[in-house]
N, C-alpha and C positions, 0 to 999 in steps of 0.2 A: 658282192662286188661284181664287176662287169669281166666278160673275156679282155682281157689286156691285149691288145695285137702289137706283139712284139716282134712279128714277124713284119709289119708293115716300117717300124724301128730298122732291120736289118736288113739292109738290101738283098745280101746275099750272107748266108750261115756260113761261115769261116770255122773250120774245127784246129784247134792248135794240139795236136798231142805232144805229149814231153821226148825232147831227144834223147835216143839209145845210150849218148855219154850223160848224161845227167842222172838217169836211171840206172845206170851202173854203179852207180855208189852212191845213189838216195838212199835216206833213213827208210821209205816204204817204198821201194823199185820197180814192182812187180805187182800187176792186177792180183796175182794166186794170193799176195803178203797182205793187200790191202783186204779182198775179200773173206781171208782169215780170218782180219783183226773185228769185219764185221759179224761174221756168222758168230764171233764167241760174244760180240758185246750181244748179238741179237738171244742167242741162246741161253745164257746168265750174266745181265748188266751187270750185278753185284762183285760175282765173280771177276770177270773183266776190271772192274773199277779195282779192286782188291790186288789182282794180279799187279796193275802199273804202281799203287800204291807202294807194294812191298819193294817192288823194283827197281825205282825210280827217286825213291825218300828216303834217308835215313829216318830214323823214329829212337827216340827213347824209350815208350812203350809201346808194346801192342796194342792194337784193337780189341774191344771183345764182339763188335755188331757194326759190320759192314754198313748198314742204312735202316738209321730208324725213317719210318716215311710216317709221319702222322699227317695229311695233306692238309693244306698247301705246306706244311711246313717241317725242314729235311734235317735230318743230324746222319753226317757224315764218318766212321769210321772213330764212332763212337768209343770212348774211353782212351782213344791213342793218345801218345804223347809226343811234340815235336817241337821244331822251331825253323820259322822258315828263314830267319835271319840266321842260322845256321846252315843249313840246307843251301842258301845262296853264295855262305863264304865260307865255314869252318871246314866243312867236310870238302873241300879244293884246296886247302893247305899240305893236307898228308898229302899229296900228288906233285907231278910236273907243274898244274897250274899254279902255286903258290906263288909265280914268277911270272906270270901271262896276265896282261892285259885284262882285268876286268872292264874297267871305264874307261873311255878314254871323252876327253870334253873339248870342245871348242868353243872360245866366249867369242860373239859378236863383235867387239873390235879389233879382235884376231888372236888372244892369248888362248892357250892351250893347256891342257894338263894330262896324266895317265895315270892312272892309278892299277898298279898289280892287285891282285887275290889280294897278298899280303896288308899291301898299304891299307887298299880299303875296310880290311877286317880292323886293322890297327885303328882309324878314322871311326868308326863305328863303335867301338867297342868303346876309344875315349868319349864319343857321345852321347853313348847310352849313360856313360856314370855321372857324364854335366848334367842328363837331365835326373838319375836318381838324387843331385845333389841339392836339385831345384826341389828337392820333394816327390819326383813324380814317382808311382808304383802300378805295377801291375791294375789293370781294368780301369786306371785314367784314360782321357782323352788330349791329345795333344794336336794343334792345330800346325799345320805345313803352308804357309802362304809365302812363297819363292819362286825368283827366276829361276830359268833353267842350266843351274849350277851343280856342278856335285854333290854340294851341301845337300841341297833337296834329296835326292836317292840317297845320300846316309844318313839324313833325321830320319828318313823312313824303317831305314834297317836298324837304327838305332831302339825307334820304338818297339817295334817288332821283336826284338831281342832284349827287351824289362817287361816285354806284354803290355803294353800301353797302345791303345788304340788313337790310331794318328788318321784325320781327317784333311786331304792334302786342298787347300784352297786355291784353283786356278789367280797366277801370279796377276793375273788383269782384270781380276774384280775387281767395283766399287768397296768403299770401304761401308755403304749398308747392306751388299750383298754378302760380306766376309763378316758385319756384325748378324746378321741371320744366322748363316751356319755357327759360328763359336755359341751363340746361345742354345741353340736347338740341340750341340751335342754337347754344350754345360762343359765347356775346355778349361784344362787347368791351365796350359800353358801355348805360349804360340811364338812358332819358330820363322825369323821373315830375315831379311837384310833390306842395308839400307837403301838400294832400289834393285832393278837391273836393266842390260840392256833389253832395247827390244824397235827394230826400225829407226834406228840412231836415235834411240832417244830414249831419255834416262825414265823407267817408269820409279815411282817411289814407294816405295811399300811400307815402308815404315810408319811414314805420313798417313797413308792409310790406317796401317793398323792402329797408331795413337788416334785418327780420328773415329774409327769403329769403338775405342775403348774411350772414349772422352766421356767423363763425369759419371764413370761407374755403368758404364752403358752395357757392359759383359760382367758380371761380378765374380763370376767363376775363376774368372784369368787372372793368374797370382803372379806369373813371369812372363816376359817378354825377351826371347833370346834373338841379339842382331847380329848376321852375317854382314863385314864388309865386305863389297863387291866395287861399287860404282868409287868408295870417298868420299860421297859428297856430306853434308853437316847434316844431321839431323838431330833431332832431337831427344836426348837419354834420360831418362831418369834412373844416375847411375846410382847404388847405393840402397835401391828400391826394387824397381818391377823389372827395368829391363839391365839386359846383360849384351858384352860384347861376347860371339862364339868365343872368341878367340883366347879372349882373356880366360873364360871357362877351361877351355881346353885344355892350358897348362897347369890348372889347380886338379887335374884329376888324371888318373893311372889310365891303362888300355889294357888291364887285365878286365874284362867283364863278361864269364859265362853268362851263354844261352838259358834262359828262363825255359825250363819245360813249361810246355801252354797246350791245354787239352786242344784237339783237334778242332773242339767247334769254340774255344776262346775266340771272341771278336778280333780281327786283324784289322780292320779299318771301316772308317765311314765315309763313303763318298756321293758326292751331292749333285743330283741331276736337276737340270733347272726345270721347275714346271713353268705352264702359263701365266702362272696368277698363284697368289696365295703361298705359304709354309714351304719352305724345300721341302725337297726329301730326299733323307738318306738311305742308303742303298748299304745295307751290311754285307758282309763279306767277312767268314769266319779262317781260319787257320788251315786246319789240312786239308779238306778239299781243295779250297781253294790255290794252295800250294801246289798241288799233283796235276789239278785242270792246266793252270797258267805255265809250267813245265812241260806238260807232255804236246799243249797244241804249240808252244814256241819251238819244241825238238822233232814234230812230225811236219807241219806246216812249213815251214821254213828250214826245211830241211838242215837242220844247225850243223858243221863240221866244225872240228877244233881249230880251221885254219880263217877261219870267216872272219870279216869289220860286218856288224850288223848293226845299222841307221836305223830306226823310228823315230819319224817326223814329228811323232806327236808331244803334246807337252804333260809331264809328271801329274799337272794337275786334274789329267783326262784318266777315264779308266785306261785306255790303249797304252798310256804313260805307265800305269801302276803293271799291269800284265806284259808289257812288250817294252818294256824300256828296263824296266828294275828286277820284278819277279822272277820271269818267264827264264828271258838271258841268261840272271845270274845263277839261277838256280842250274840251267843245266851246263853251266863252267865256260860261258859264252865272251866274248869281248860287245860290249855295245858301247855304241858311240853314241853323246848327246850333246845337240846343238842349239847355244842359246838362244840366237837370233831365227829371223826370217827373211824372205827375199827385199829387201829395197830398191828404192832409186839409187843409193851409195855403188850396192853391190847386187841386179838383179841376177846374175849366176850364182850366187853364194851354195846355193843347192850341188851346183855341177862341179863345184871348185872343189869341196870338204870331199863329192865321192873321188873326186882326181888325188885328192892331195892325201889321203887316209888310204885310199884301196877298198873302198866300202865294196863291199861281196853281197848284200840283201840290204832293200832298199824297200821302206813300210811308209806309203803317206796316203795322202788322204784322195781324193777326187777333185773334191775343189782344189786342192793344190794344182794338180794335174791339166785342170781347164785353166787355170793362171799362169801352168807353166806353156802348156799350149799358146793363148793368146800371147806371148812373150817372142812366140815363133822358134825357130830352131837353131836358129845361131847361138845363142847361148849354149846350151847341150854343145852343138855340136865343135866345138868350142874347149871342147876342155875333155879328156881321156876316159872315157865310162867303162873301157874295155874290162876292168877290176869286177863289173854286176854279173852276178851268175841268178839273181831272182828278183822279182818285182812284186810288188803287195800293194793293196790297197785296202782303205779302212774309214767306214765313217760315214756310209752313205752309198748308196747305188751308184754304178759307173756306167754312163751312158758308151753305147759300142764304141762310139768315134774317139771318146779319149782314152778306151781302151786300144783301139789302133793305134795312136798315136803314141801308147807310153811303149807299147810292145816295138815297133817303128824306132823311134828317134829315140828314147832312153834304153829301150832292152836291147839295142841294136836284130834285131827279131831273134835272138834268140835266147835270151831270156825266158823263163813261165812265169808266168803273172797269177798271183793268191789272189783272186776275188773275195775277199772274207765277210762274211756278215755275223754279225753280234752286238750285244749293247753291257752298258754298263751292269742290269741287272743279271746277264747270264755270266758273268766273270773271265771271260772266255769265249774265244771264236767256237763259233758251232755252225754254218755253213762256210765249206771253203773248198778249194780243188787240195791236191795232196800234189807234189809239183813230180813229184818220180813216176805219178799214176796217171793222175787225170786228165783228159782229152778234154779243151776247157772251151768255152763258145763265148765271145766277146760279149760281155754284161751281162752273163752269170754268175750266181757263186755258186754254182753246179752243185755239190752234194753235201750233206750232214757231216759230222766229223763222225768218226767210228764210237761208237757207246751213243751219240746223241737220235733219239727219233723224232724228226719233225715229222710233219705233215702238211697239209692246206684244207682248209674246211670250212664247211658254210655257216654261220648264226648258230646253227642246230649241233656243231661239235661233227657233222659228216663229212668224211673226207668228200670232197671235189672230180667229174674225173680230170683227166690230163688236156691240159692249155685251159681248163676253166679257172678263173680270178677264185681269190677264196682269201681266209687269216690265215696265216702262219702261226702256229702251237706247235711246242714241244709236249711230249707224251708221256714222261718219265722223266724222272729227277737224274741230275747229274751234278759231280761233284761240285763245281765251280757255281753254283745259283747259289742266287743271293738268298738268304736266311730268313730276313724282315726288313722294312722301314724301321728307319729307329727312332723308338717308342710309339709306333704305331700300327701296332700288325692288324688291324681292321684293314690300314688301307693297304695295304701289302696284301690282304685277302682280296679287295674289289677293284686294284688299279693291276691286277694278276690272274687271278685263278677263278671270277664270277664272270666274264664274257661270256665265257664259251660253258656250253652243261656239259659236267663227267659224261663220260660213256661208258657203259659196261660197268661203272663208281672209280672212273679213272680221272682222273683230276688232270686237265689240263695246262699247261702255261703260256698265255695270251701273250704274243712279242707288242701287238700293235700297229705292226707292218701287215699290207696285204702282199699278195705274193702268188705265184703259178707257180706249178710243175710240169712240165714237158714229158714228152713219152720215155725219154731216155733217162727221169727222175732228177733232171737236171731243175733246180729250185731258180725263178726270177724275182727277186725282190722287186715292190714297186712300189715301196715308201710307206709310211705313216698312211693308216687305214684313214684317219681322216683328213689325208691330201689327195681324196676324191670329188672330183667336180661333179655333183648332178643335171645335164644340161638337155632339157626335154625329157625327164626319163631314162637318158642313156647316163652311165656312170663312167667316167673317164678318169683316170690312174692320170695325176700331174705327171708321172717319170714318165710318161708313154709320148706325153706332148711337148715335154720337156729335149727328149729325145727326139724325136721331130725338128724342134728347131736347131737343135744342134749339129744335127746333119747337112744343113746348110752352108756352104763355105762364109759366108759369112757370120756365124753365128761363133764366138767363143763360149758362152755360158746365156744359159735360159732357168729364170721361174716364173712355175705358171702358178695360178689361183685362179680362184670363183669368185665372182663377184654376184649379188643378188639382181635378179630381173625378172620383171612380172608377166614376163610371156614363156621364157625360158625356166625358171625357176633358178639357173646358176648360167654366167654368161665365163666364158675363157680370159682370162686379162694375162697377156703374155709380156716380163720384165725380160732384158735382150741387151749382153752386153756384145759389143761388136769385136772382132778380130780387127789387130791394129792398123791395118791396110783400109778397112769398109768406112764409110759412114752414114750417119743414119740419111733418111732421106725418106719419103710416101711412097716414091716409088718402090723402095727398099721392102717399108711397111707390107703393102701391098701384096708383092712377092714371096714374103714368110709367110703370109696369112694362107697361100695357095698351095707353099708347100707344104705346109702342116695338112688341107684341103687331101693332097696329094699322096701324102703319106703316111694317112689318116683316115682320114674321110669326111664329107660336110660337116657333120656334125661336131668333130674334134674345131672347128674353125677361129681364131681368138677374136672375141669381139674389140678386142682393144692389144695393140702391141706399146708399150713404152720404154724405148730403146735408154739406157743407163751406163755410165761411166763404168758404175761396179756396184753389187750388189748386198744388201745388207747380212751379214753373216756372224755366228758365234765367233769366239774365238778358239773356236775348235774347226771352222771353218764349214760350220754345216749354214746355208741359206735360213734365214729366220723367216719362213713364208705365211705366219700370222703377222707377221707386220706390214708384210707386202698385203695380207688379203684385205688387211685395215685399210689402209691407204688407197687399193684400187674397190675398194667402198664409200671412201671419201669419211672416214669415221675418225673420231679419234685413239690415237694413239695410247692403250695401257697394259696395264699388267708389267711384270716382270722384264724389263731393258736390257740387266746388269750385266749379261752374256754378248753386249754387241760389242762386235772387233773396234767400229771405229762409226760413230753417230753423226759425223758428218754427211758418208752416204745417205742414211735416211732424211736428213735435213734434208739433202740436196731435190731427192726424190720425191718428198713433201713439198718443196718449192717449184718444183717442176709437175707436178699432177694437176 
């Protein structure tokens, strides 16, 4: 990969170190606590990982073997016995918490719920028995396809708690994308309602999932259990396949003990959308798992027992399963989950729930952050944020200027902002600042979590030196990595662990992201290794020109792609949605191209700018920039859709190129 000039990106290095009161009563306060926790992880990982284990977990039994490593693939604290649908409620009833705030929910057209420790264990416990009543047992699959309701985070603990591996399906699939997964992980049952909200408007899931199941299309799937949400009529086959929760829930008790479940029993499948071709599921087993998603929600987010802790994301994302459900509950947390998202009805809806709840930490994504931007300020400022003592973000790099602007107008500047980097396959953040410690630099996620060792290295598996582009790999197993593809650990070995050669017979872990380290070992993400433009031989990082245009006052959000050219070999095509004041215009055009020139340098130049209403994106909110690179190819459009937020964009864009 190419030196990244991210120094041409920052005008000027801004350092934010954490305030003296903040670090007075952070979980890790103190450079001396932080550089501790790393000499011991650096000293004996195992040990370390064992230490938080025992401390951190109740357990039914002990371990006999810290880590088996047979590379690439890991067993974690071998022979324990646990449950982390335990770990999240039972073991907080003997306490104060039995009475605190576990969830608290907010539906999009304004109804509300709470649920204590208590209730939810009650909620859980009766749902584990509806579903052992369906038949379901230990090492089943059960599929999660729901709005962002309560019910979803207790089907989850519900499974968790008979040891049934529950696959949660983002509630805005198509219904061929949600018959994919139910077949590939062979589900016995699938847990939906009859729709929910989402931008005023009723999505149907039901519908769905009877048309995923139409004419034996799943044959695995023996039950269908419906949450009512919305009302509206859909279609039962009562007597048969599907079930109302509701009605379930009174034919069954709420006594239902914690299932012991070895450490590396299967906790769930979750499904990352590839380009083209088969999902893939992404395993995630028990006790690691548990100890990772716990201890980075209790260091990173510095959790106190008096906290409302917001993640924006939704259940059916990995950040949903670790930072909405897991993480929280496990260390005796209150999290708040909100169904909707911003509209024309309600664009502050964001600003209003932290006003009207007290939200204390506040976890979204990037794209959010340049949507709340272009929105302007007046919303925020608008409505009481004084309640944020911390800001996060998740999901993608964070270009400097919306890192100023969240620190600015939503942290009112004194907030610290968690840069976090991680993906579905490490189960767990593994780049991030520590908010009682680290001195953070706007569009870093400055350094490794404690036990994790990255690095940056070239093709050859060699570290890189400092400000050279390079891969980002991990070095050493850590609790929270996923296990396998499921049912297909070939590619689990070659979409993982064949990139890069061992070193020394050290088996690396390929993130996929390129990435720099800075002299101060402060880590820059700069996206998907293959969102490099080759243009004359020079290799340019999209987040680098991406960034460029967004330092532009007129620029609210930028994606770049290559497009092929027979003189260049890749030519810059820059997509540019505007700030609500600007409009587009050549001379406009013109102006970006110089300052990217400017910012950059010739060579970064975009041979084409095409200025856009809003840009095509998952509904996790990440930019889908294969389909921008089709389009600014003039190719047609395939593979894999079923992740787009809303297809009218690309329409639009397609009509417009």
């Amino acid at each position: 990969m190419s030196q990244p000039t991210i120094e041409s990106i920052l005008h000027e290095q801004r350092l934010f170190a954490p305030a003296a009161s903040f670090a007075q009563t952070a979980q890790i306060g103190s450079p001396e606590a932080y550089q501790q926790l790393c000499d011991r992880a650096q000293a004996n990982p195992q040990q370390f990982w064992a230490d938080l284990a025992e401390q951190e977990l109740e357990w039914f039994a002990p371990w006999q073997q810290v880590l088996d490593w047979q590379p690439p693939f890991a067993k974690w604290f071998v022979g324990g016995k646990l449950n982390i649908s335990y770990n999240c409620l039972d073991r907080h009833l003997t306490t104060w918490r039995r009475n605190k705030a576990a969830l608290i929910w907010e539906g999009e057209p304004g109804d509300s719920r709470t649920l204590t420790y208590a209730q939810l264990h009650r909620e859980v416990c009766q749902f584990a028995n509806a579903l052992k009543h369906l038949g379901v047992q230990k090492g089943d699959r059960v599929a999660i396809y729901m709005p962002m309701i309560p019910e979803a985070a207790i089907a989850m603990l519900a499974c968790a708690r008979i040891g049934a591996a529950h696959t949660v399906i983002f509630g805005g699939f198509s219904a061929e994308a949600v018959k994919d997964r139910l077949l590939d992980a062979q589900v016995k049952v699938v847990v939906t309602a009859d729709g929910g909200w989402r931008k005023d408007a009723i999505v149907p899931l039901k519908a769905q999932v009877d048309q995923a199941l139409e004419q034996g299309g799943v044959p695995s799937v023996e039950n269908v259990l419906v949450v009512q949400r919305t009302g509206q009529q859909v279609a039962m086959q009562l007597g048969g396949r599907d079930h109302w929760w509701h009605e379930l829930q009174r034919l069954v008790s709420a006594d239902c003990p914690a299932e012991p479940m070895d450490s590396e029993d299967m906790l769930f499948i979750l499904y990352t959308s590839g380009t083209t071709g088969k999902p893939k599921g992404v395993v995630h087993t028990t006790g690691g798992y548990n100890l990772y998603s716990h201890i980075t929600t209790k260091w990173i987010f510095d959790l106190q027992d008096t906290d409302i802790y917001w993640c924006t994301a939704d259940v059916g994302w990995i950040t949903g399963h670790s930072y909405i459900v897991y993480g929280p509950l496990s260390n005796g947390a209150t999290t708040l989950m909100y169904e909707g998202a911003p509209r024309p009805s309600n664009p502050g809806c964001t600003w209003e729930i932290i006003e009207k709840y007290g939200v204390n930490i506040f976890y979204t994504a990037p794209t959010a952050i340049r949507a709340f931007l272009k929105m302007g300020e007046d919303l925020p400022k608008a409505r009481d944020l004084s309640s944020l003592r911390l800001l996060g973000t998740v999901g993608e790099p964070i270009n400097p200027e919306a890192w100023m602007w969240y620190h600015r107008v939503i942290g009112g500047e004194r907030c610290p902002i968690v840069d976090t980097w991680w993906q579905t396959e490490t189960g767990g953040i593994m780049i991030t600042p520590l908010p009682g410690v680290t001195t953070t630099k706007p569009g870093s996620a400055t350094r490794p979590f404690p036990g994790i060792f990255a690095d940056v290295v070239d093709l050859d598996g060699n570290s890189v030196p400092d400000n050279d582009g390079g891969y980002l790999v991990v070095k050493h197993p850590w609790p929270g990595m996923m296990r396998t593809v499921y049912g297909d650990p070939e590619r689990f070995r070659k979409s993982y662990w064949e990139h890069i050669p061992p070193q020394d017979g050290q088996y690396v872990y390929f993130a996929g992201d390129g990435a720099r380290r800075d002299e101060d070992g402060y880590f820059w993400i700069m996206g998907r290794v293959d969102d490099v433009i080759n243009v004359a031989g020079h290799r340019l990082g999209t987040m680098e020109i991406e960034s460029a245009l967004v330092s532009h006052p007129a620029v609210a959000e930028a994606a770049v792609v290559g497009r092929p050219d027979e003189v260049k070999g890749e030519e810059v095509v820059a997509f540019v949605t505007l700030e609500g004041s600007h409009a587009s215009s050549e001379d406009l055009r013109a102006e970006l191209k110089q300052h990217v020139v400017t910012e950059i340098g010739t060579i970064a130049r975009p041979g084409e700018i095409r200025f856009a209403d809003s840009l095509p994106k998952t509904r996790s909110g990440k930019i889908m920039r294969r389909l921008l690179r089709t389009l600014a190819s003039g190719e047609t459009i395939s593979g894999d859709t079923s992740t787009l937020e809303d297809r009218s964009v690309l329409d639009k864009l397609r009509s417009e190129g």
